[in-house]
TIDO-912233 format. One record per residue (C-alpha): residue number from 1; residue in one letter; x, y, z. Coordinates in steps of 0.1 Angstrom, whole numbers, plus 5000, padded with zeros to 4 digits. Example, Ala and Ser with C-alpha at 12.3 -4.5 7.8 and 13.67 -1.06 7.14 Angstrom:
REM residues 2
     k   r     xx     yy     zz
     1   A   5123   4955   5078
     2   S   5137   4989   5071
This chain:
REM residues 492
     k   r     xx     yy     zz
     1   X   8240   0740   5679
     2   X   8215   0754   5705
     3   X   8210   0788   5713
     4   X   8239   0803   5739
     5   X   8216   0812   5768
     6   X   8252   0823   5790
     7   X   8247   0859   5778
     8   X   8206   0860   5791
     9   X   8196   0869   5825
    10   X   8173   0840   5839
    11   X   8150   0865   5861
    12   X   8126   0876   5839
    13   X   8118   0914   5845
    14   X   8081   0909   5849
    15   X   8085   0887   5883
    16   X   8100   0897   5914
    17   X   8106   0859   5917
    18   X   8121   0835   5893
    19   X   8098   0805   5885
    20   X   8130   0794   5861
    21   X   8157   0768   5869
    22   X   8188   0749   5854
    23   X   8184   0711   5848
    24   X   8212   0690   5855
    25   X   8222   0673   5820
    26   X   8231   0636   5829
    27   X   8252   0626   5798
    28   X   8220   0639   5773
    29   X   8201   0604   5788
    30   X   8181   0619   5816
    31   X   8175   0657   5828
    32   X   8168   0664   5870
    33   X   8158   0692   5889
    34   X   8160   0703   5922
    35   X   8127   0701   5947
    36   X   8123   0708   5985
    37   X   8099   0684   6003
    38   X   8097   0686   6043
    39   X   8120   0710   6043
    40   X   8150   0690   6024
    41   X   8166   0688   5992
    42   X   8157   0661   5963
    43   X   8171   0654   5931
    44   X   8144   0641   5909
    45   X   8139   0637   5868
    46   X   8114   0654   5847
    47   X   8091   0632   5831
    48   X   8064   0649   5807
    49   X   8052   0611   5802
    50   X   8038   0607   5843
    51   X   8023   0622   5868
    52   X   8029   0613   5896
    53   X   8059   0627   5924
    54   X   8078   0600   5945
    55   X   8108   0600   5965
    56   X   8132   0576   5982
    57   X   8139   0575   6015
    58   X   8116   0593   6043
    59   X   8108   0627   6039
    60   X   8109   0652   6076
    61   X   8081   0667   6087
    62   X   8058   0644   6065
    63   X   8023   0626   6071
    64   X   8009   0596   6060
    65   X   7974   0595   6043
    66   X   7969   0561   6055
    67   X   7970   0546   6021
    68   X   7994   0530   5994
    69   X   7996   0538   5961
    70   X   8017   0515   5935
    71   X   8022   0519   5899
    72   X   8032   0485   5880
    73   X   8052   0483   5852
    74   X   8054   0461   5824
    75   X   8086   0451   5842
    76   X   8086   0461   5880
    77   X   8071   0487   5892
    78   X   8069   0515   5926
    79   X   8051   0512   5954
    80   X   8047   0527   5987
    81   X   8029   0551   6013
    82   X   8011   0581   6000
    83   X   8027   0606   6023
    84   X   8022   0647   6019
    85   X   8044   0672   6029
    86   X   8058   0710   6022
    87   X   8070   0713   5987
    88   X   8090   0740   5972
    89   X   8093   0739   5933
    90   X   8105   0765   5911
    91   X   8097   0792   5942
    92   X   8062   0778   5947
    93   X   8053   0764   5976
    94   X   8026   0737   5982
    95   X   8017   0727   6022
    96   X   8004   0693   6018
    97   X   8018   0678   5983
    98   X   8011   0644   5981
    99   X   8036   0620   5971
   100   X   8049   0577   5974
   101   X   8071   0573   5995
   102   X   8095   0544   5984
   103   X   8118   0527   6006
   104   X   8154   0536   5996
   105   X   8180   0511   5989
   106   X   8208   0511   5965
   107   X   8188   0510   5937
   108   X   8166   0535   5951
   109   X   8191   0560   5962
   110   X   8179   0585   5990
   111   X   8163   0618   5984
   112   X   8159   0611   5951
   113   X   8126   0602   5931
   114   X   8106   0616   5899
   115   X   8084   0642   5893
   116   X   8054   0637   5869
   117   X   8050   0663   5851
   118   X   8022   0654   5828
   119   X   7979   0650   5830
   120   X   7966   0652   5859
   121   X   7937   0625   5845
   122   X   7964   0596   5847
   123   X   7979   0600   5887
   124   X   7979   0572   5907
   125   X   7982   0592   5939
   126   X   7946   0611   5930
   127   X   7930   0575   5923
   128   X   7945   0562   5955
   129   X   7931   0595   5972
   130   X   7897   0587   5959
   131   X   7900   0615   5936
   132   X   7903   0643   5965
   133   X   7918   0675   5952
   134   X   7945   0667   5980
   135   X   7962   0642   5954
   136   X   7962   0666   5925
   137   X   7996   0666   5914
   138   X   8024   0690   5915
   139   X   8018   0716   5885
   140   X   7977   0711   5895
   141   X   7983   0724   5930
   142   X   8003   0750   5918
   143   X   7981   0765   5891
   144   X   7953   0763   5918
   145   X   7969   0787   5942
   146   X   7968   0813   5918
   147   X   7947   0817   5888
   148   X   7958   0847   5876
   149   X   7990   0832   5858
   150   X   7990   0810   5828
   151   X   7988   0772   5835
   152   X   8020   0766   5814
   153   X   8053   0745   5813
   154   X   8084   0751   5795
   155   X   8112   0731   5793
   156   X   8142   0735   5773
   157   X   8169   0704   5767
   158   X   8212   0710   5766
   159   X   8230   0688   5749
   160   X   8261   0679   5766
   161   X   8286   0675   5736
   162   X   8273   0705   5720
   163   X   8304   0726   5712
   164   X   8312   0750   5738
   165   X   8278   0753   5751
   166   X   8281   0740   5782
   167   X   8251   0756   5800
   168   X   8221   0736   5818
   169   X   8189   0732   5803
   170   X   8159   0749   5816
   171   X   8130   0745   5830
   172   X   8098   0769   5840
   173   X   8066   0768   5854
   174   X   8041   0799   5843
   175   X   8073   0820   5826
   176   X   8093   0820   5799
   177   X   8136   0816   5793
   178   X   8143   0852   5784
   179   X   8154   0855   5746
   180   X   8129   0830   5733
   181   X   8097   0844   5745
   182   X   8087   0843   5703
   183   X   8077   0805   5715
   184   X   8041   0823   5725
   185   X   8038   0832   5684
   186   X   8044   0800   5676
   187   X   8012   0775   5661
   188   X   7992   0761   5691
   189   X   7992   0721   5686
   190   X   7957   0712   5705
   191   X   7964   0683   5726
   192   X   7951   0650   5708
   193   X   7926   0636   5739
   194   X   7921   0600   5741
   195   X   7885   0582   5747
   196   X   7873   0589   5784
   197   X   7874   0550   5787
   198   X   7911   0552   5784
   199   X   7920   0584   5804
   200   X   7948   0569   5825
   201   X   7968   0569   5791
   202   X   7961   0607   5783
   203   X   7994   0623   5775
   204   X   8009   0652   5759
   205   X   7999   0644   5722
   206   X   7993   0660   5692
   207   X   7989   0660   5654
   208   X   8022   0655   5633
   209   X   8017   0676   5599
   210   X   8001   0653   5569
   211   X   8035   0626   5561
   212   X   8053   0654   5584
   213   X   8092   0637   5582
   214   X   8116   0650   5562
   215   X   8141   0623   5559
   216   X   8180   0625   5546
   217   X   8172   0627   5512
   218   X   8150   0652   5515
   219   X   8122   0638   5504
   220   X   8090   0636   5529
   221   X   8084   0603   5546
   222   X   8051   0586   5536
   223   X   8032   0574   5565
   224   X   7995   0562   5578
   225   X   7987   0565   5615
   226   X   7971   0537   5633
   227   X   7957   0558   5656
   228   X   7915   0565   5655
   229   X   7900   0598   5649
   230   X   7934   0615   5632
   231   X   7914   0642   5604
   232   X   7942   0631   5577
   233   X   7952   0590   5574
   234   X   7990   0605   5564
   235   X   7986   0625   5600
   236   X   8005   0606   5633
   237   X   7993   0610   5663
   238   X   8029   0615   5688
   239   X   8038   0621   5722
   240   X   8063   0646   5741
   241   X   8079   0624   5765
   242   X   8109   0637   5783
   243   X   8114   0603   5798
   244   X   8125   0585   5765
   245   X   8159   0593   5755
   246   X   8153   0583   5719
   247   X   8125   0591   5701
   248   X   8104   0560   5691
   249   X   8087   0560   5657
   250   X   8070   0535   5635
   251   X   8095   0509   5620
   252   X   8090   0525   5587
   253   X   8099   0554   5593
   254   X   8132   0545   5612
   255   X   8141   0526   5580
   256   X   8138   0554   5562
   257   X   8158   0574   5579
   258   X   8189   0546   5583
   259   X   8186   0524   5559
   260   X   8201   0540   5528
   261   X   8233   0551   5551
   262   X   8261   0532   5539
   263   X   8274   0510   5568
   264   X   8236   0511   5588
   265   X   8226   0476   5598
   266   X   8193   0470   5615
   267   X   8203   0442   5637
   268   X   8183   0422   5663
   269   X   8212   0420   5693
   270   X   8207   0398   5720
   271   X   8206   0419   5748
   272   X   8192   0453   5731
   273   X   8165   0437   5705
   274   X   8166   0452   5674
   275   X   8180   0477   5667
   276   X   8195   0504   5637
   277   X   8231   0511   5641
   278   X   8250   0532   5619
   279   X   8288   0546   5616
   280   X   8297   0580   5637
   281   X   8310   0595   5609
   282   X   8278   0600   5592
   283   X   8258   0627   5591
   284   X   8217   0621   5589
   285   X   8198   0650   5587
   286   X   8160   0651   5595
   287   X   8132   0675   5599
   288   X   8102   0669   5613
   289   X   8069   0693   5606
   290   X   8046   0711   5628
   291   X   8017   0735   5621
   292   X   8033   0741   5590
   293   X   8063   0749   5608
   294   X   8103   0732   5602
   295   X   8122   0715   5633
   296   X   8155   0705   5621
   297   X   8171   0676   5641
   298   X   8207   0679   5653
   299   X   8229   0653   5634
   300   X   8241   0648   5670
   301   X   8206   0638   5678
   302   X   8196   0612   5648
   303   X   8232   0593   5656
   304   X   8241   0587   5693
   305   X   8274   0581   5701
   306   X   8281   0553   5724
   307   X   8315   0545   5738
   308   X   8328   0513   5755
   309   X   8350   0509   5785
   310   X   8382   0498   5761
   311   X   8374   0535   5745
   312   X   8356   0516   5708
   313   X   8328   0537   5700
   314   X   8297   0530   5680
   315   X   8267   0549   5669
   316   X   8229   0542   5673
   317   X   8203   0558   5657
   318   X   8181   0583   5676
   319   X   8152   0578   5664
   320   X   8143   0537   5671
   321   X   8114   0518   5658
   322   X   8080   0512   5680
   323   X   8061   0479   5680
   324   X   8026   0483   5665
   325   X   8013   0478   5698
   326   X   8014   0515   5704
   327   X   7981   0521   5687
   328   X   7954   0529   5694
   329   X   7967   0559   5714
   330   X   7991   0572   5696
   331   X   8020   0562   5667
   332   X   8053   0575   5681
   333   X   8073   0588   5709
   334   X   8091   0617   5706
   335   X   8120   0618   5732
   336   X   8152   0636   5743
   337   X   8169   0632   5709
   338   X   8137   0654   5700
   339   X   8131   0681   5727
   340   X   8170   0687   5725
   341   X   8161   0707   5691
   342   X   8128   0724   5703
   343   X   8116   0751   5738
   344   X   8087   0731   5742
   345   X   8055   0750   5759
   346   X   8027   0729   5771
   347   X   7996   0745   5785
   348   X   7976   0726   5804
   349   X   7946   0742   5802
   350   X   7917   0744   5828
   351   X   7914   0706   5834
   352   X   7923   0713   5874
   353   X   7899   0701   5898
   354   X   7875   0727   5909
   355   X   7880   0749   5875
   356   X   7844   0754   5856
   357   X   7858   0769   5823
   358   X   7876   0743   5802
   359   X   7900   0758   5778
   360   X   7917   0733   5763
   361   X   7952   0723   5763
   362   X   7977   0730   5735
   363   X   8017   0722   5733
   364   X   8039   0753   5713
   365   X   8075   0741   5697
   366   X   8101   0770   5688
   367   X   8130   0755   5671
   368   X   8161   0763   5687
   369   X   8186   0747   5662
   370   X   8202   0759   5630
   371   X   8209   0735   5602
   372   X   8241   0749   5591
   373   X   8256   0756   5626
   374   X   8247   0719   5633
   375   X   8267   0708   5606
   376   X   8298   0730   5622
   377   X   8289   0710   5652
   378   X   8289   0672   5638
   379   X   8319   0682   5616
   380   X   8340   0696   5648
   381   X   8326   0665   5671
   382   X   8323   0634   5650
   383   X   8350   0643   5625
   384   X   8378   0660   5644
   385   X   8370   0691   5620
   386   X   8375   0680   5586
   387   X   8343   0680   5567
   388   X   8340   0648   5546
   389   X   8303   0649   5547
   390   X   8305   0658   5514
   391   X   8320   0621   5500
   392   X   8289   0612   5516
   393   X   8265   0591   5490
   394   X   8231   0577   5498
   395   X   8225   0538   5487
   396   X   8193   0521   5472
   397   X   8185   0500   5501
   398   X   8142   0492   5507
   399   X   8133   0492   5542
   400   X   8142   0460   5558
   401   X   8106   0450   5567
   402   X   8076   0468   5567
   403   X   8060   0481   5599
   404   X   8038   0452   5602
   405   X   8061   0425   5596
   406   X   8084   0439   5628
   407   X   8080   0414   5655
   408   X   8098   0434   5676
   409   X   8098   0433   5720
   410   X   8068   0448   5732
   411   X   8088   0471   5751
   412   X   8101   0505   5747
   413   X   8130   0516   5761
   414   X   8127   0543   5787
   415   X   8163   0547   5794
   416   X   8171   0566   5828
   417   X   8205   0574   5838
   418   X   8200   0568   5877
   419   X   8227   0563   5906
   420   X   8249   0579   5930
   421   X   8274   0606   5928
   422   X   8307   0585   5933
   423   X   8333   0588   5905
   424   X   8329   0551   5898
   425   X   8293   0555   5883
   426   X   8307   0569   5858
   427   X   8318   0538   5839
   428   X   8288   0519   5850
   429   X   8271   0546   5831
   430   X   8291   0537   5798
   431   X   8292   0499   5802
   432   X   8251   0499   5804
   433   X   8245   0526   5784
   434   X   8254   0503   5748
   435   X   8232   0482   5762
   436   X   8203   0506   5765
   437   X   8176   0501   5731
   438   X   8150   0478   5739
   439   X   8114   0493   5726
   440   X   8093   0501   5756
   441   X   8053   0497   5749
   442   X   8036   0524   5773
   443   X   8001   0504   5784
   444   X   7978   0520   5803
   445   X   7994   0530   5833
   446   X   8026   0510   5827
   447   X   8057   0518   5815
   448   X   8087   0494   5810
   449   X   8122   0518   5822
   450   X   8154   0509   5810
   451   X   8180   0527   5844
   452   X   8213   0528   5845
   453   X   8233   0531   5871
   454   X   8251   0564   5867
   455   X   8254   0595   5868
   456   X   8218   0608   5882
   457   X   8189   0596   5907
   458   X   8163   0576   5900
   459   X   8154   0542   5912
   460   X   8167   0510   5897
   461   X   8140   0481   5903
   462   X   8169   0451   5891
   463   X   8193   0443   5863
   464   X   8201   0414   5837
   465   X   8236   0412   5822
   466   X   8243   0400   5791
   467   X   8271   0408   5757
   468   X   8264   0412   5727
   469   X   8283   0412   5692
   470   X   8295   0447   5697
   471   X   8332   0453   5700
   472   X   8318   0475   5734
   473   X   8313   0449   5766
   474   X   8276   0455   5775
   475   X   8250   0452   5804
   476   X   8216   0456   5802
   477   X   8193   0467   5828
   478   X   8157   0464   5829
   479   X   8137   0492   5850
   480   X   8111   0511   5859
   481   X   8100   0546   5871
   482   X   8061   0559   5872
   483   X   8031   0568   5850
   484   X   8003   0598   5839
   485   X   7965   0632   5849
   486   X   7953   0672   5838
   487   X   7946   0720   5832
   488   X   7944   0765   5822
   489   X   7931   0803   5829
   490   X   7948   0830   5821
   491   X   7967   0821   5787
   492   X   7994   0839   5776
């Protein structure tokens, strides 16, 4: 269960304006906020993971820069003008933002895009711009205009079949969500930076606690990061992506959280890859461990619940495994089915362009999920309120194959819910969602994006349909959406 925010006032006392706003929840597989460029509304996802803001369709009052910018994907990619024009964000305004302009289509649905909301060090619009503070990206330009406030993100997840909480997620840009302002007491997580020869793939990282995942049996998960430099070999190196749905973690670790549920299989399905899938009515409880600090998962989180158009349902596991490719950077992705448990703070500190001070960045997670009113929640949801959790027995079952042995795509799935409005979508949404899991490998400034066409905006570069074994009738989509750059002054 998440905190009930309906009772809190979302101006915060110490502003006379609000730099807060709801997200729109698009059935818990992609989160969007609203922007003003040119003077007119867009709908466009968060994505911690990039940088860079682009929109479809052409913007008013806008100018072109007289250059392109493209960002290529492992499969597909964006391309288009660098335009600028007025931005309003959160009640900040920015004159000249710069931004791609893609052409707008049916897959690419009109005034609606992606904002990047991570490093400045990875946009494509500042390379294209020769490095010009005029391509900073959003949150740079902002935290330029006034250095007084704290260069700082928040974003807080809803979950839409959360019992009775049926209120937006947030978001804020140098503020806090009133009620869980204790997120500024919580341990600062310096941001893990990668080698300056590999700057493009700087992203909000840090340090997982030494074998920091507690999996259902209660037992901590043993683990060795792949990734260079870590101070402890048992410490992973992971990523707070907004963009994945589910979290991606070394295959390892995904058995051990699945494999000893009765009924799990991990199965290599023909149009998904491989895959751990698991019955609905099991609970799987998890924690995982930062700065010495518990975050319970939601059981609604480690099992995702996946319904066909005949009304058959079937559960996948939240937390999928990633190919070994994702080394050297970093050893897992933690998603949606992660940030839906945690306010997440990420300071950017003072790596804007023009700053001379470099504080560094650090990310803050405050738990906003309590074990035992979770378990109200699965029991009410997944089992129609009759707890038979407690029947519930753990098997010896070995993981499947060890990390290394996993021969897995070299993709990770970057699921995006994208689309129209129309009541149809709908459907779509539910047909392609079963076929969503196929691993996604981030490479340096490419990232493979699994859309669907649904219930949100984003664009949708093409499709491949396929079934699989499952009862459900699938399609899977193969997409794209853009990549990562960097900042802080006044800390809070």
């Amino acid at each position: 269960m998440r905190l009930d925010l309906r009772g809190l006032s979302i101006y915060p006392q110490h502003h006379k304006r609000s730099h807060i706003s709801g997200l729109d929840n698009a059935q818990d597989l992609q989160y969007f906020t609203n922007i003003s460029l040119g003077g007119e509304p867009f709908l466009v996802s968060i994505d911690t993971g990039s940088s860079d803001l682009w929109v479809a369709g052409i913007v008013p009052n806008s100018n072109d820069t007289g250059v392109s910018a493209s960002i290529q994907y492992a499969i597909g990619g964006v391309s288009g003008s660098v335009m600028t024009a007025s931005l309003n964000f959160l009640d900040f305004n920015v004159s000249d933002q710069a931004y791609i302009q893609v052409q707008s289509s049916s897959a690419y649905p009109e005034r609606q895009g992606l904002l990047g909301l991570g490093p400045n060090v990875g946009s494509n619009i500042h390379v294209a711009l020769k490095n010009q503070p005029t391509g900073d990206t959003v949150l740079d330009r902002i935290f330029r205009q006034d250095p007084s406030t704290p260069n700082a993100l928040t974003i807080l997840l809803s979950r839409s079949d959360d019992p009775g909480k049926t209120y937006p997620g947030q978001i804020t840009v140098s503020d806090i969500v009133p009620g869980l302002e204790s997120i500024l007491a919580q341990p600062k997580l310096p941001v893990k930076a990668v080698p300056s020869t590999q700057s493009g793939d700087q992203h909000w990282q840090a340090l997982l606690d030494p074998n920091g995942i507690i999996g259902p049996d209660g037992q901590r998960i043993a683990m060795s990061t792949k990734v260079a430099g870590a101070p402890i070999p048992s410490q992973l190196t992971v990523v707070f992506d907004t963009g994945f749905s589910f979290s991606q973690v070394p295959k390892y670790v995904a058995d051990a959280i699945y494999s000893r549920i009765s009924g799990a299989q991990f199965q290599n399905l023909t149009t998904t890859g491989p895959i751990w899938t698991l019955p609905c009515n099991a609970e799987v409880n998890t924690t995982l461990i930062f700065g010495n600090i518990s975050l319970p998962i939601h059981p609604l989180d480690t099992s995702f619940n996946l319904q066909g158009p005949t009304g058959n349902q079937f559960c996948v596991g939240g937390f999928q495994p990633i190919t070994t490719g994702a080394a050297p950077d970093y050893d897992m992705i933690l998603g949606m089915t992660f940030l839906r448990n945690v306010y997440l703070l990420v300071n950017y500190g003072d790596f804007v362009d023009g700053t001379a001070t470099k504080a560094p960045p650090y990310v803050q997670l405050l738990s906003v999920t309590d074990p035992a009113a979770a378990h109200v929640d699965f029991v009410n949801t997944r089992l129609g309120g009759v707890d038979t959790t407690g029947f519930q027995v753990l098997i010896n079952s070995s993981p499947s194959s060890s990390d290394s042995d996993y021969n897995g795509s070299d993709q990770q799935t970057r699921l995006i819910v994208i689309g129209g409005v129309a009541s149809g979508c709908l459907l779509i949404l539910l047909i392609a969602i079963v076929a969503y899991i196929t691993l996604r490998r981030r490479h340096r400034r490419r990232r493979d994006t699994l859309l669907i066409h649904g219930a949100g905006p984003a664009p949708m570069l093409h499709s491949r349909a396929g079934t699989t074994d499952k009862p459900a009738e699938l399609s899977e989509v193969d997409n794209s959406v853009p990549p990562p750059r960097y900042k802080e002054r006044n800390s809070w």
